[in-house]
C-alpha positions as CSV (number, residue, x, y, z in Angstrom):
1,X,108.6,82.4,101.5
2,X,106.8,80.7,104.1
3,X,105.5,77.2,104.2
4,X,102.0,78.4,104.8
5,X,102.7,81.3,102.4
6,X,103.6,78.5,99.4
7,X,100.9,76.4,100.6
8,X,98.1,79.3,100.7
9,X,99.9,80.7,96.6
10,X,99.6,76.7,95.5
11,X,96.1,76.3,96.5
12,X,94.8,79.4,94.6
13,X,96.9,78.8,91.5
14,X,95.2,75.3,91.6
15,X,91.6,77.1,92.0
16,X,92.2,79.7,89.4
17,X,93.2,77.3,86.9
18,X,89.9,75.4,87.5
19,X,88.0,78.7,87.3
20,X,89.7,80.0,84.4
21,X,89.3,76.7,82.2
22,X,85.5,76.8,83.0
23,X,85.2,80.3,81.5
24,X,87.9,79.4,78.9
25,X,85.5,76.1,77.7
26,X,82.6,78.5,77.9
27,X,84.1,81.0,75.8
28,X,85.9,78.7,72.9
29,X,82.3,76.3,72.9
30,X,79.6,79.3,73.2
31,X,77.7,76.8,74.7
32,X,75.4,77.7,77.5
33,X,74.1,74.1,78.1
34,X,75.0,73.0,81.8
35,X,76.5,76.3,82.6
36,X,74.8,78.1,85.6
37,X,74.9,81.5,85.5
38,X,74.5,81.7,89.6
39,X,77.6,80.2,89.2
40,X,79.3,83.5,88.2
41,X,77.2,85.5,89.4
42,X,77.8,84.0,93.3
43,X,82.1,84.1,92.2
44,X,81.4,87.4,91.6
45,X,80.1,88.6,94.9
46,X,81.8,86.4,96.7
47,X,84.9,87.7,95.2
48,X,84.3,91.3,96.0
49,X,83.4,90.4,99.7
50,X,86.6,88.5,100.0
51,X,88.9,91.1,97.7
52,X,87.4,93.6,100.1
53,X,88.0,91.1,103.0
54,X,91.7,90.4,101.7
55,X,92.6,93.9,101.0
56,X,91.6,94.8,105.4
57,X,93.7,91.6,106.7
58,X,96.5,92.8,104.5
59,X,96.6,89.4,103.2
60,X,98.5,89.4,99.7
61,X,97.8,85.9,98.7
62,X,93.8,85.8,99.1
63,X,94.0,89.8,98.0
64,X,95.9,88.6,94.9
65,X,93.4,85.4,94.1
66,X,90.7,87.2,94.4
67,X,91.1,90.0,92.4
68,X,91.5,87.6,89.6
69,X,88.8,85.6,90.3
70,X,86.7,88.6,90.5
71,X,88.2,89.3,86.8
72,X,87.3,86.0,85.8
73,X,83.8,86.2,87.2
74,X,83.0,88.9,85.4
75,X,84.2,87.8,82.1
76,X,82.2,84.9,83.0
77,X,79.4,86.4,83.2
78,X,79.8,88.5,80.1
79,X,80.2,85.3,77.9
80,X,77.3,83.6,79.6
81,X,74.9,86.6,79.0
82,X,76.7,86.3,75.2
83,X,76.6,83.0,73.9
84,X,73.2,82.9,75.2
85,X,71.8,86.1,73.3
86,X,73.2,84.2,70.4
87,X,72.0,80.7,71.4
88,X,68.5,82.7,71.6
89,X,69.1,84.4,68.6
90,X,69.5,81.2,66.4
């Protein structure tokens, strides 16, 4: 592996670990409270544009990142559309 190769897989293990403990707070708090739902909403299509992006460079370690940040988006934005249906619902 390459040093720009493990520098470019460290980075987005770094940034999907901060995306995924967002969602995973989200999910284990149901709490909407300071929780934009741009936020996901934004990850979401700028993770298609650069999956799409990723997939035409052939580059494997954006292509990678962003399919899961795409994944995480949406379950993002299916917990924020949740606990707020029950947050409304109370």
């Amino acid at each position: 592996m390459k040093g720009a190769e493990l520098i470019g897989w460290a980075s987005s293990f770094v940034l999907l670990i901060t995306i995924m403990s967002q969602t995973y707070t989200q999910w284990k708090t149901k709490a909407v409270a300071g929780v934009s739902r741009w936020l996901f909403v934004g990850q979401l299509t700028a993770s298609t544009g650069y999956t799409v992006y990723s997939y035409l460079l052939h580059n494997w370690v954006f292509l990678t990142s962003n399919i899961v940040l795409l994944l995480t988006a949406i379950v993002g934005e299916w917990l924020y559309v949740s606990n707020r249906r029950r947050t409304a619902a109370a």
